[in-house]
C-alpha positions as CSV (number, residue, x, y, z in Angstrom):
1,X,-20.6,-45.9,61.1
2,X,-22.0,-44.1,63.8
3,X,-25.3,-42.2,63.2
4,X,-26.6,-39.1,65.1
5,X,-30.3,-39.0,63.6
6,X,-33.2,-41.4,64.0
7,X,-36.3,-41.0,62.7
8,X,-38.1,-44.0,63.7
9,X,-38.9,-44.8,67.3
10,X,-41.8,-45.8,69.4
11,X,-42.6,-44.8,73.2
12,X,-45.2,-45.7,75.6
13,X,-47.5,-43.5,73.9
14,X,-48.1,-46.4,71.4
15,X,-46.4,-49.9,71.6
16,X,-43.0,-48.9,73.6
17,X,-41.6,-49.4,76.5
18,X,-39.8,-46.4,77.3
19,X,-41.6,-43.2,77.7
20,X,-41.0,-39.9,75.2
21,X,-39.1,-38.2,78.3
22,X,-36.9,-41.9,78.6
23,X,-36.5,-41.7,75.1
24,X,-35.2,-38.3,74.6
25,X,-32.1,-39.1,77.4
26,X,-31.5,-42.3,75.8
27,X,-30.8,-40.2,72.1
28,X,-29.0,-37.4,74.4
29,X,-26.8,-40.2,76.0
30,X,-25.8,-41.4,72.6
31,X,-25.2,-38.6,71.1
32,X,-27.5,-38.6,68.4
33,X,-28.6,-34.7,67.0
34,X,-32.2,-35.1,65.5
35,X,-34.8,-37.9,66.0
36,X,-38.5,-38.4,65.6
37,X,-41.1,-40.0,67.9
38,X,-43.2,-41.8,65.0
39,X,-46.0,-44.0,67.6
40,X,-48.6,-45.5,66.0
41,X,-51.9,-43.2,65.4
42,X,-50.6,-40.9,68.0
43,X,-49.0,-37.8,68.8
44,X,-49.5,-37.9,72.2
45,X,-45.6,-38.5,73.2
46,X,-45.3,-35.0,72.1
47,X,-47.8,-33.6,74.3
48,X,-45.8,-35.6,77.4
49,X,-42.4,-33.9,76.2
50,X,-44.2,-30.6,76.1
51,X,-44.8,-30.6,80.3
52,X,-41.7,-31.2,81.0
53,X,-38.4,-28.7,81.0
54,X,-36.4,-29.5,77.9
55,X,-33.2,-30.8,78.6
56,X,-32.5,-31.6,75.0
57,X,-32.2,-27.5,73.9
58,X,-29.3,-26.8,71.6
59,X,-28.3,-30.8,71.9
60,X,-31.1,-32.3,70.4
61,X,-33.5,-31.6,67.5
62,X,-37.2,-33.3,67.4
63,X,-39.1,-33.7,64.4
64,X,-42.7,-34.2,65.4
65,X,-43.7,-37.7,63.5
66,X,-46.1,-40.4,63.7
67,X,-46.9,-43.8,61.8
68,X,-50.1,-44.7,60.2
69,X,-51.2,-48.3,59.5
70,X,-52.7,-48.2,55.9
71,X,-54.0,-50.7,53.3
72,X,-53.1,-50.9,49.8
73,X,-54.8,-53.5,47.0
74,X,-54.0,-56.4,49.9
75,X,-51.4,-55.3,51.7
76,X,-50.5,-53.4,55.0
77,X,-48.5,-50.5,54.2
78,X,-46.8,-48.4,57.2
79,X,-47.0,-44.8,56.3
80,X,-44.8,-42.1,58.3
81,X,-45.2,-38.7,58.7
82,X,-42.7,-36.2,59.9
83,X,-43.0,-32.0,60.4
84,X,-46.5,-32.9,61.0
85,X,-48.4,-29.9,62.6
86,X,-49.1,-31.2,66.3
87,X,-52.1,-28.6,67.3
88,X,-53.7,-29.8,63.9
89,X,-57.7,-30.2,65.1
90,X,-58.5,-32.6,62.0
91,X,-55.5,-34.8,62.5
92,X,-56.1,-35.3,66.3
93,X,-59.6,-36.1,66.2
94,X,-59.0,-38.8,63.1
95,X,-56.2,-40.2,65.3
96,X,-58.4,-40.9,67.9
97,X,-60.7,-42.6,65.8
98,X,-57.8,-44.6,64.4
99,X,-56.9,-45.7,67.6
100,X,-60.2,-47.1,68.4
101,X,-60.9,-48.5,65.0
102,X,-57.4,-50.4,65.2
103,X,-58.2,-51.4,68.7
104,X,-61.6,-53.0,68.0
105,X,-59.4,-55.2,65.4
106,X,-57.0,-56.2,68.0
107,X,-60.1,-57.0,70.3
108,X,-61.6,-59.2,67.4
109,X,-58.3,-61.3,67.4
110,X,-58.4,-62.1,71.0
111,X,-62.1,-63.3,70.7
112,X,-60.5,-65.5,67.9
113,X,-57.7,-66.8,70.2
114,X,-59.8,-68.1,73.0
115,X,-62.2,-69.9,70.5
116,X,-58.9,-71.5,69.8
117,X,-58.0,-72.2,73.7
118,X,-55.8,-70.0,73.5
119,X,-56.6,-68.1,76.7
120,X,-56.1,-64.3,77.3
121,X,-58.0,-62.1,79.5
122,X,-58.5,-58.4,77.7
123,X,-58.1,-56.8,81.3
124,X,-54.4,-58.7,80.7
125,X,-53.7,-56.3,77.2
126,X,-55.0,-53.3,78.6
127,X,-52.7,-53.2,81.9
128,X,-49.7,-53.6,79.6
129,X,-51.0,-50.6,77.7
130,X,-50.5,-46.4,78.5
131,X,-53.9,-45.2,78.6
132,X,-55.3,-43.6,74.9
133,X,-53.0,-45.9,72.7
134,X,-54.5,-48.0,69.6
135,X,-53.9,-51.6,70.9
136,X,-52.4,-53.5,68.5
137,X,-51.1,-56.8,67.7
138,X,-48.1,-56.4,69.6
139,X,-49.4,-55.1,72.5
140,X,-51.5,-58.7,72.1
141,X,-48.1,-60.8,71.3
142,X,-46.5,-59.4,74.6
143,X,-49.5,-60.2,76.9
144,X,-48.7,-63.6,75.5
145,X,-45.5,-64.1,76.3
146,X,-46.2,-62.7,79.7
147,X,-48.4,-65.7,80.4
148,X,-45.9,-68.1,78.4
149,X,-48.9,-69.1,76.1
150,X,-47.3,-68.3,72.6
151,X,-45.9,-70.9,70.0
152,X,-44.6,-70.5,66.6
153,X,-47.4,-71.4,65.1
154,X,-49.8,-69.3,67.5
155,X,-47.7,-66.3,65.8
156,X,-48.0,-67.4,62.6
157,X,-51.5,-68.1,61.9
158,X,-52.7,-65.4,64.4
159,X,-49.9,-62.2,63.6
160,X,-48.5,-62.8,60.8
161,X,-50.0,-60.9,58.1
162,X,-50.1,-63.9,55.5
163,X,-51.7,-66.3,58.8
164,X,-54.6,-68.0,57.6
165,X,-56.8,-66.0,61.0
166,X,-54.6,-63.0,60.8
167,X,-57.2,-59.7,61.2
168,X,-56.1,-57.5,59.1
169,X,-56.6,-53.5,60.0
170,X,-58.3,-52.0,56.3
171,X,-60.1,-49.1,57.8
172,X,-57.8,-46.4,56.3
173,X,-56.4,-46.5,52.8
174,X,-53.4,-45.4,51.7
175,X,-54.7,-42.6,49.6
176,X,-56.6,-41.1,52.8
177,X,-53.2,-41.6,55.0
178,X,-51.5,-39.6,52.6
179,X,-53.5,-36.9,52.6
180,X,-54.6,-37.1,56.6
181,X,-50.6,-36.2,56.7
182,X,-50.3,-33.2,54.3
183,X,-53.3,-31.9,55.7
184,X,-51.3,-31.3,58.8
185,X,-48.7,-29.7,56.9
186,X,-46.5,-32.9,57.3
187,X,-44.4,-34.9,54.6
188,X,-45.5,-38.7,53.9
189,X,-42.8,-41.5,53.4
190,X,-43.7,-44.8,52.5
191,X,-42.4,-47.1,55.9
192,X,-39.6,-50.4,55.8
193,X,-40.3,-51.0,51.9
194,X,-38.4,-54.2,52.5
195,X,-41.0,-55.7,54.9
196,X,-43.9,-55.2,52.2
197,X,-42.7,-58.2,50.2
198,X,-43.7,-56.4,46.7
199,X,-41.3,-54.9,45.2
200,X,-43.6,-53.7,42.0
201,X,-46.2,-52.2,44.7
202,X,-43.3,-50.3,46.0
203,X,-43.0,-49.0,42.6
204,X,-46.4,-48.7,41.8
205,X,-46.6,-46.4,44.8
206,X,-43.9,-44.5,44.2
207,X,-45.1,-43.8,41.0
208,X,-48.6,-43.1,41.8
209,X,-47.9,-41.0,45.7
210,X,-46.5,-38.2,46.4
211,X,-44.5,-39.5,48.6
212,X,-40.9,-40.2,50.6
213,X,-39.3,-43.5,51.2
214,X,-38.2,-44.8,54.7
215,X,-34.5,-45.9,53.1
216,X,-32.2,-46.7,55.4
217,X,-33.9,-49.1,57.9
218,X,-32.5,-52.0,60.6
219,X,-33.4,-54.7,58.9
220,X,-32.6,-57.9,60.5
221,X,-30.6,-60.5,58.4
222,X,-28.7,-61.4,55.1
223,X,-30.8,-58.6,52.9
224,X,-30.2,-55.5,54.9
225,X,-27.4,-54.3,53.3
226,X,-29.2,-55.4,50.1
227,X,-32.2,-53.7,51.3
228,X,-31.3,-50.4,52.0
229,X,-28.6,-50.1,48.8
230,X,-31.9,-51.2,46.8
231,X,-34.2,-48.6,48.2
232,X,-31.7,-46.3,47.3
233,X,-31.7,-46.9,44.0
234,X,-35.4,-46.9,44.3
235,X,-35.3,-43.4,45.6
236,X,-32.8,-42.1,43.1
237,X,-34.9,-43.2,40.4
238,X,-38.2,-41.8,41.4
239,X,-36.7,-38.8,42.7
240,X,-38.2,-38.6,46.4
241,X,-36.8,-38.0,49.7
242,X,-35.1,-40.7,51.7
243,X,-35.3,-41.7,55.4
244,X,-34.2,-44.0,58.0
245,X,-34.3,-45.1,61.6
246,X,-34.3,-48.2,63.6
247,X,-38.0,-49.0,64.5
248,X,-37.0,-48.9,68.1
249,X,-39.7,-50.1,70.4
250,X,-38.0,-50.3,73.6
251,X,-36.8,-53.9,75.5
252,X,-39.0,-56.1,73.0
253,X,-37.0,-55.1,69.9
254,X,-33.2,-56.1,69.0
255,X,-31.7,-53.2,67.7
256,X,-30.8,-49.6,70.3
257,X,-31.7,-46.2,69.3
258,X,-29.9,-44.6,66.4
259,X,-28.2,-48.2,65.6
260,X,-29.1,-47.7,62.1
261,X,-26.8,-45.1,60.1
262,X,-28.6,-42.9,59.0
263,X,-26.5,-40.2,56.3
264,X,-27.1,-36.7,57.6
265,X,-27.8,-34.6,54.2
266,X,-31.3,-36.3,54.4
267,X,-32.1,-33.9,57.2
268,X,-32.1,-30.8,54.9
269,X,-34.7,-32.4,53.0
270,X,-37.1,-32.8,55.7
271,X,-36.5,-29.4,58.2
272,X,-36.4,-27.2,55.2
273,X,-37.9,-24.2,57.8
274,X,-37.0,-24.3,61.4
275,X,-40.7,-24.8,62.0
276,X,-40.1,-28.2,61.5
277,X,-38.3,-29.0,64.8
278,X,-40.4,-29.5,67.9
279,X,-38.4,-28.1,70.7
280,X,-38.5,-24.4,69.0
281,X,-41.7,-24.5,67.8
């Protein structure tokens, strides 16, 4: 089934590699009605589609989002946030300390690499990256490749969250996410439940948050269909909003904007004022 909304994409304004402006055509091309620039710790994309003229008026609608890299009792939970108020003073200023709190992690882990021989030059991540953006481990991983100095086990034991050297980012709790978002007038969904590996934490969250759940999500193999029917349930049960979008990142993911179907009646739950749409606000 074709979809017209997605709710989950990345620019250059985080770990992307297309720009907001780039990424607002591509939707326009495909014909997709509402989407959401969700970059990690950062609005800025938002600011970049604000200077230019807006092509996408009475095509396209834009819910201002962005993602948040919590921690939970062990694990890294992805927390998105969508009608979020973009001239909020307290939410721009914590991003930016997000960004460098995450980067300073990411810096750690390269430190780690070359006591391993693994040589990369920090001048090497930063040229990849698009000025104020929290580098993170993918911004790390594609330096790597660049230089053809990556292995399966290099990924493993340096990027995967269960590595035995993986850094882990545990400067912002869950709880505090949550309530960074509503503080900006925005509405917290719990990210890709599938990719937490827990499915009582999901439920323990569920139960214990106020807060949505990313449902319909491109997952990659046998359990995405199994995934995304389960999260429904999951949804249904607890009685919270559902989501979805493809986690586009640009040429370094396998999936295409708005490849993930994504059932439009979910939109009413999110833009319940027109408020919530960023090219009429």
């Amino acid at each position: 089934m074709t979809s017209t909304i997605d709710l989950h994409i990345h620019s250059t304004a985080s770990d992307g590699t297309l720009s907001p402006s780039d990424i607002v055509e591509e939707a326009l091309l495909k014909g997709l009605k509402y989407i959401s620039i969700t970059d990690h710790e950062s609005i800025a994309g938002y600011s970049i589609l604000n200077k230019i003229k807006p092509t996408w008026k009475n095509k396209l609608k834009i819910i201002p989002g962005l993602e948040l890299h919590t921690y939970y009792k062990g694990y890294e939970i992805h927390l998105l946030g969508y009608c979020i108020d973009l001239k909020n003073i307290y939410l721009i200023k914590r991003l930016k300390e997000l960004r460098q709190a995450r980067t300073e992690v990411s810096y750690r882990t390269v430190q780690y690499l070359n006591k391993a021989g693994i040589k990369l030059q920090w001048k090497d991540i930063e040229n990849i990256t698009n000025g104020d953006v929290a580098i993170t481990k993918a911004h790390i991983i594609a330096a790597l490749k660049k230089s053809k100095n990556i292995s399966r086990e290099t990924f493993y034991t340096y990027f995967h969250p269960r590595g035995k050297l993986y850094l882990p980012f545990t400067d912002h709790n869950l709880e505090d996410a949550i309530n960074l978002i509503k503080h900006a007038g925005g509405i917290p969904v719990l990210a890709h439940p599938g990719l937490i590996g827990n499915d009582n934490l999901v439920n323990e969250i569920l139960n214990n948050f106020e807060i949505g759940l990313e449902v319909y999500y491109h997952y990659f193999g046998e359990k995405a269909v199994i995934w995304v029917e389960k999260f429904k349930k999951f949804a249904d049960i607890h009685n919270v909003i559902m989501t979805g979008g493809t986690d586009y990142h640009g040429n370094i993911t396998p999936v295409e904007i708005g490849d993930t179907y994504v059932p439009p009646q979910i939109i009413d739950q999110l833009t319940f004022n027109k408020n919530s749409f960023f090219n009429i606000l």
